[in-house]
VEXDREN-786160 format. One line per field, with one value per residue (C-alpha): residue number from 1; residue in one letter; y, x, z. Coordinates in Angstrom, 3 decimals, padded with zeros to 6 digits. Last residue first. Layout:
VEXDREN-786160
seq = c(NUM	...) .
type = c(a	...) .
Y = c(Y	...) .
X = c(X	...) .
Z = c(Z	...) .
***
This chain:
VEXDREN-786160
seq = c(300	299	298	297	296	295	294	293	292	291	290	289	288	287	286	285	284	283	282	281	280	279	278	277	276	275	274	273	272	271	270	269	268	267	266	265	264	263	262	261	260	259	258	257	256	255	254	253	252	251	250	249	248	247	246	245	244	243	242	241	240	239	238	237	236	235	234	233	232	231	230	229	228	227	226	225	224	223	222	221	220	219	218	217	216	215	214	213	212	211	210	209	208	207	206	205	204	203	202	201	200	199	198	197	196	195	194	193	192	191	190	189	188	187	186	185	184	183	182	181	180	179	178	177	176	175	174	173	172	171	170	169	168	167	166	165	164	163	162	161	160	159	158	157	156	155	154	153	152	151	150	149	148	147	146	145	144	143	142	141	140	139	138	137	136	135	134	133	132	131	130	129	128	127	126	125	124	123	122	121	120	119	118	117	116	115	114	113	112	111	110	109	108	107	106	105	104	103	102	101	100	99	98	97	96	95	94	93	92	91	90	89	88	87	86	85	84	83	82	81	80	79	78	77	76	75	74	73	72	71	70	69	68	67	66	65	64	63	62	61	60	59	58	57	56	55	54	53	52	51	50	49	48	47	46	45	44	43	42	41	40	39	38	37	36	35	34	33	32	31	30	29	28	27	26	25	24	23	22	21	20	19	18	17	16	15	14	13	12	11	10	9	8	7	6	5	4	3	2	1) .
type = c(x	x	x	x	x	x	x	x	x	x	x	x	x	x	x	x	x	x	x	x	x	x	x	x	x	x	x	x	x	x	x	x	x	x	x	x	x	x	x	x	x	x	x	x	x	x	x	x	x	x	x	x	x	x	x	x	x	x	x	x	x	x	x	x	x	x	x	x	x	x	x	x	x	x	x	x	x	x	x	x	x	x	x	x	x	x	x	x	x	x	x	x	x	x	x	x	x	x	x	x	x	x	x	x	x	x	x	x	x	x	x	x	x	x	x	x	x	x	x	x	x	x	x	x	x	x	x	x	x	x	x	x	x	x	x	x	x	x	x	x	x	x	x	x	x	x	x	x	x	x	x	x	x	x	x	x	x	x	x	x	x	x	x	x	x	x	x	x	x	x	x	x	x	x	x	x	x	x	x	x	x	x	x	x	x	x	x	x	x	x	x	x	x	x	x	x	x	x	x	x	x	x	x	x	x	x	x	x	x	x	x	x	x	x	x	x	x	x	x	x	x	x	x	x	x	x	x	x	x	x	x	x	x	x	x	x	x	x	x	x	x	x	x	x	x	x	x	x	x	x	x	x	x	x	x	x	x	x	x	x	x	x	x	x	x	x	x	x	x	x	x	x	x	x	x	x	x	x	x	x	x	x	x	x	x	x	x	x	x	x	x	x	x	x	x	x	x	x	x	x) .
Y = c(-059.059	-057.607	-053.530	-054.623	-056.842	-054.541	-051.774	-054.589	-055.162	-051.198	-050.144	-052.884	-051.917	-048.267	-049.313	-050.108	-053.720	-053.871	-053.224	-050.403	-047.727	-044.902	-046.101	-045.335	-041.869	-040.433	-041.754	-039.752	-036.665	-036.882	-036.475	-033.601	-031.819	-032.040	-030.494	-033.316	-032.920	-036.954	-037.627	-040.653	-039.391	-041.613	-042.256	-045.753	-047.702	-049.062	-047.583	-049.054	-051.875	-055.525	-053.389	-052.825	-056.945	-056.824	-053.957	-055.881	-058.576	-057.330	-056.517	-057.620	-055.321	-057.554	-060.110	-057.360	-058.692	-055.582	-055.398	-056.098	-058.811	-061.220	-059.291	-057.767	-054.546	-052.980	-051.066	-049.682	-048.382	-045.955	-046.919	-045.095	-044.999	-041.413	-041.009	-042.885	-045.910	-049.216	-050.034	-051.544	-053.765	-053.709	-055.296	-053.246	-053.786	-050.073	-052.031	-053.072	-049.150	-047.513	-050.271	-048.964	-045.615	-046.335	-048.092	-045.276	-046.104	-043.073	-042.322	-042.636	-045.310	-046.954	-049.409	-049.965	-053.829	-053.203	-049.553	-046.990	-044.153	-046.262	-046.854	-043.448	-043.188	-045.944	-043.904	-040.915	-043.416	-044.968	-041.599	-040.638	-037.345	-036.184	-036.684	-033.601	-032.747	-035.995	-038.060	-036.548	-034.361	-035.406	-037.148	-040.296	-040.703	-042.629	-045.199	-046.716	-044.205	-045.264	-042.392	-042.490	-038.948	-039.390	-040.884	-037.979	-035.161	-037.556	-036.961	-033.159	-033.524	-035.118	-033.302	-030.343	-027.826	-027.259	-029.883	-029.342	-030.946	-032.445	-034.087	-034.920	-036.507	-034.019	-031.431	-030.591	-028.702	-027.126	-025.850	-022.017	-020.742	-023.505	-026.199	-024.156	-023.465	-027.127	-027.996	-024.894	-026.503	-030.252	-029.022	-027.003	-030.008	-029.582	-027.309	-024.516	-025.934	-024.518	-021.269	-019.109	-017.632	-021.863	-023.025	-020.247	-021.093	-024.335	-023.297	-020.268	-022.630	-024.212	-027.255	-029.182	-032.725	-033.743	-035.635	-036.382	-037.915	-039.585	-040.616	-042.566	-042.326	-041.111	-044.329	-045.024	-041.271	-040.539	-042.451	-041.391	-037.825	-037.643	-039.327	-036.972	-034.039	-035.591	-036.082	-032.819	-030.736	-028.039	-029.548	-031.859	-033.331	-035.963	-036.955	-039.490	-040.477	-042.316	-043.991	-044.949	-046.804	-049.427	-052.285	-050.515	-047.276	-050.060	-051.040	-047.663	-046.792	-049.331	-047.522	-047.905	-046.690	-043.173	-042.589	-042.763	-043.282	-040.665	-038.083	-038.572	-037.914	-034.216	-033.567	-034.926	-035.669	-032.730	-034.562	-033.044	-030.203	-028.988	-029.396	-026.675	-027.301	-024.136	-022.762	-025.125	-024.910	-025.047	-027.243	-027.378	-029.536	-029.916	-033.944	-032.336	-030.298	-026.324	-024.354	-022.386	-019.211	-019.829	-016.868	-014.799	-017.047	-015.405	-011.865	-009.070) .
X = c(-090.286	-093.122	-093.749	-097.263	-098.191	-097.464	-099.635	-102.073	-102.464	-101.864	-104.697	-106.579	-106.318	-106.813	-109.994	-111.758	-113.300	-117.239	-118.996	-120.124	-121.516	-118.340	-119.364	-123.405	-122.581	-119.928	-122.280	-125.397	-122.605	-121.321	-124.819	-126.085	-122.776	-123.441	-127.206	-129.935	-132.547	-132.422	-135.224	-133.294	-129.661	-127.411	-123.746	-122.596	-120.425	-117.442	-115.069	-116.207	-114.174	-115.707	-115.404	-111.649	-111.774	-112.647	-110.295	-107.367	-108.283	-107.892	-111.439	-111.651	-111.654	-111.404	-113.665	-116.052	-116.738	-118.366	-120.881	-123.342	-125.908	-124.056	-121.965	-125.527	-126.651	-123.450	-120.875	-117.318	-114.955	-111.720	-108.464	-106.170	-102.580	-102.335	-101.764	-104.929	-105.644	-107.232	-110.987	-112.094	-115.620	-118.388	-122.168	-125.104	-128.618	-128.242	-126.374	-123.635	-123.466	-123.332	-121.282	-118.631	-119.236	-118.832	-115.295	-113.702	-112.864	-113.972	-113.267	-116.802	-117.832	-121.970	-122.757	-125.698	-126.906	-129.950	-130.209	-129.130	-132.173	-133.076	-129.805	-128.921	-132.108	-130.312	-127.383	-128.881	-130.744	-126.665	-125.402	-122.548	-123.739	-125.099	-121.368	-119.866	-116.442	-116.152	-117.263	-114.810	-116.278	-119.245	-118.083	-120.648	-120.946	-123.711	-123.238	-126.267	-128.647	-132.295	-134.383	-137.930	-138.303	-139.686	-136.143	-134.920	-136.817	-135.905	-131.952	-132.721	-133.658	-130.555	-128.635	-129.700	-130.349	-129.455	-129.941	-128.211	-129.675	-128.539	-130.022	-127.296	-127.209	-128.755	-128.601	-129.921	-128.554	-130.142	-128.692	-128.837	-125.350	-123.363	-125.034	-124.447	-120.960	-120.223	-121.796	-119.925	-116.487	-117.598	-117.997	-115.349	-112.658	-110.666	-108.047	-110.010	-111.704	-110.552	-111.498	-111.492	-115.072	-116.032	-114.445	-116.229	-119.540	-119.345	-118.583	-120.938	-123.697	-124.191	-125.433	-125.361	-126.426	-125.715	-128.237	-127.321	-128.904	-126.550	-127.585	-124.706	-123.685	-120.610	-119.730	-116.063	-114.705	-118.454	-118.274	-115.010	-115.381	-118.999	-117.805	-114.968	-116.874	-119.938	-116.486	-114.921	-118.166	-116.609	-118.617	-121.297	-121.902	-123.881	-123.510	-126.286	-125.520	-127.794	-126.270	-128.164	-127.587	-126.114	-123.304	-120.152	-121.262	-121.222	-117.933	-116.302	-118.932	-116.712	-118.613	-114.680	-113.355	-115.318	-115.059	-111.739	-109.490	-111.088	-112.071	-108.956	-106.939	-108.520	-108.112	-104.442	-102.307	-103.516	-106.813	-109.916	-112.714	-109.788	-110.910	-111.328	-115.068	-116.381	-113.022	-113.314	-110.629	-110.492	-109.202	-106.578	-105.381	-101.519	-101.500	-099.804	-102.629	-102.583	-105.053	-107.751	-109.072	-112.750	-114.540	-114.884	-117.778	-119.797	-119.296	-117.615) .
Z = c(-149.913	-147.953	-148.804	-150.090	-147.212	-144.614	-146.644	-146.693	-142.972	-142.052	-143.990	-142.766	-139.074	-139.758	-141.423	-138.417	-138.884	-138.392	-135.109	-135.627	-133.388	-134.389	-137.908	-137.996	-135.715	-139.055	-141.269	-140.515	-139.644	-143.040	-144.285	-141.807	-143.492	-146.372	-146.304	-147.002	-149.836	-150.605	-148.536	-147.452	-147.230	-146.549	-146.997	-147.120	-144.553	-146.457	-144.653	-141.476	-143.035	-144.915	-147.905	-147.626	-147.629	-151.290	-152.417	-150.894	-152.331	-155.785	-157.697	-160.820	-163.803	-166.421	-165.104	-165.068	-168.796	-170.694	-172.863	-170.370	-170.019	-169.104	-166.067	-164.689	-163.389	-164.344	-162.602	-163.386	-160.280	-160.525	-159.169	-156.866	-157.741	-159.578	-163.299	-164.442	-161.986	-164.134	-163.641	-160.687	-160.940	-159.775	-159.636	-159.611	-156.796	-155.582	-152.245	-154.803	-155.535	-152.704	-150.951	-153.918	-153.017	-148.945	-149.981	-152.229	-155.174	-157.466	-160.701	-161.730	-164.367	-165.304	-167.939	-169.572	-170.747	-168.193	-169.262	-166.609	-165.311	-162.412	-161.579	-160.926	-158.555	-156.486	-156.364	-154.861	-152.445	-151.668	-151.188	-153.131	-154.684	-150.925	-150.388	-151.097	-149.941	-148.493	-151.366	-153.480	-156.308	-158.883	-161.670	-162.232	-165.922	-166.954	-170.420	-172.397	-170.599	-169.974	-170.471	-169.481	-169.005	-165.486	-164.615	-166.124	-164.029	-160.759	-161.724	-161.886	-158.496	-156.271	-159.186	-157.603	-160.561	-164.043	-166.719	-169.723	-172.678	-175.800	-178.762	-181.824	-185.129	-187.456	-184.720	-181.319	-178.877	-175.762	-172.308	-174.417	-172.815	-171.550	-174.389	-177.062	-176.512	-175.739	-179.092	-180.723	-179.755	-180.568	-184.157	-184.044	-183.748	-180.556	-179.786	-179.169	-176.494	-173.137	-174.864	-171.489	-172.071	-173.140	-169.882	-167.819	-169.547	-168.376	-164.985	-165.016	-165.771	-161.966	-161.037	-163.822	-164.845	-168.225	-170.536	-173.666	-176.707	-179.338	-183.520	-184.573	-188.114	-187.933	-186.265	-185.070	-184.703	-184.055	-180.719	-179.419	-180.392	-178.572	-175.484	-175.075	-175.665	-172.764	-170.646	-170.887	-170.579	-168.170	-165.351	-166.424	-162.959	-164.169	-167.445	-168.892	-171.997	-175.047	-177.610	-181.055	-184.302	-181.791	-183.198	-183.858	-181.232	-178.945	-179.412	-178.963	-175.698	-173.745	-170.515	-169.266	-171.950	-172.021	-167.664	-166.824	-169.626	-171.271	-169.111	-167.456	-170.064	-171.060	-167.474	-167.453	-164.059	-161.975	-162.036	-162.850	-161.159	-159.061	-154.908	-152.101	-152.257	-152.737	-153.804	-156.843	-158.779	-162.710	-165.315	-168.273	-171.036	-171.683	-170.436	-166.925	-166.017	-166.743	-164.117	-165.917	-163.712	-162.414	-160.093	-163.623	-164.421	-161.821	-163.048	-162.154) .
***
């Protein structure tokens, strides 16, 4: 049996499917939409629409690839308003039976065939290029493929930040992982992950971006946008403001950041970093300010 046969498509509720980790006991999407959420989540928010009006060329940097949702996404949405574009993608991988897995189980066939065979290509050969197109798949620790870009010199218009949840695997949410991130994002570049979780968001701010919280898809959470700076990017973070609540949630222990600063750290030596920084702080626990704002939100 082979590797890819470890992933069995599970429907979501937009009609598109994903797959289950058992190695991390999580689904690669959202129950609400996979297809969706690749969108709304992580396309929109890099607003890669309007700059596919303006720039003759994109450049993406997905990390954590997975089935290849988002780089498809991206690709429709920015050809759909320039043909003309000329994109180069990165996506970081970790393993190709996933990829291959949702290209065995023709999780594509209802999109165009040109973005079919791209995803093909890219699973099995980690190498497209076409008229209009230069992709490569990356396969490694993203904590090292991410240095082999940097040394590229790419500077990606729009990253993608889709690892799973911080505490499944948090060596992809540590603020040095992070920081290398930024190294590879353009100054007017703009970077999304569905992810609003406190130590993230630190993760970020402390990587030298700014944030902002981009609008929940199907659950109630939020995702987060960053950019180095508001005038430079095509984007106004007023938009995505944080509420209050999100603003004093990083004033918790939740917002203490994971570390890892040899990046090369196992999981679980990660969690523990963070686990001994908050039991020694001295910052608000964020039982406290759970309960303050749920109070607040069921006042009348």
């Amino acid at each position: 049996m082979s590797e890819s046969d470890n992933f069995t498509p599970e429907l979501t509720a937009d009609g598109s499917f994903t797959f289950f980790s058992q190695e991390f006991g999580e689904a690669f999407h959202s129950h609400y939409g996979a297809r969706q959420e690749s969108f709304l989540k992580f396309v929109e928010p890099t607003q890669l629409a309007l700059k596919a009006k303006y720039k003759p060329m994109l450049r993406l940097l997905d990390v954590c690839y997975g089935l290849g949702y988002n780089t498809a996404a991206a690709l429709q949405t920015i050809w759909s308003v320039n043909p003309n574009c000329y994109v180069e993608v990165i996506g970081l991988e970790i393993n190709t039976a996933v990829p291959q897995s949702a290209i065995a189980h023709r999780l594509f066939e209802n999109w165009d065939y040109e973005y079919t065979n791209i995803l093909s290509q890219l699973a099995y050969e980690q190498k497209v290029q076409t008229n209009r197109l230069q992709a490569t798949l990356l396969i490694g620790d993203a904590r090292t493929t991410v240095q082999e870009v940097y040394g590229l010199g790419f500077q990606a218009d729009a990253i993608f930040l889709d690892p799973f949840s911080p505490p499944q695997c948090p060596q992809l949410w540590t603020v040095e992982f992070i920081q290398q991130l930024t190294l590879c994002l353009q100054n007017d570049g703009i970077l999304a992950t569905y992810s609003c979780a406190a130590a993230v968001r630190t993760a970020l701010l402390t990587a030298g971006l700014q944030i902002g919280s981009t609008p929940p898809v199907g659950r109630r959470s939020p995702g987060t946008v960053a950019v180095y700076k508001e005038k430079t990017a095509s984007v106004s973070l007023r938009t995505f403001s944080l509420s209050q609540a999100e603003k004093e949630h990083l004033l918790t222990r939740a917002a203490i950041p994971y570390r890892d600063p040899l990046l090369k750290d196992s999981a679980e030596a990660i969690l523990k970093r963070r686990q001994l920084e908050q039991q020694a702080s001295s910052l608000e626990p964020t039982s406290r300010w759970r309960k303050r704002w749920y109070r607040e939100s069921h006042s009348f």
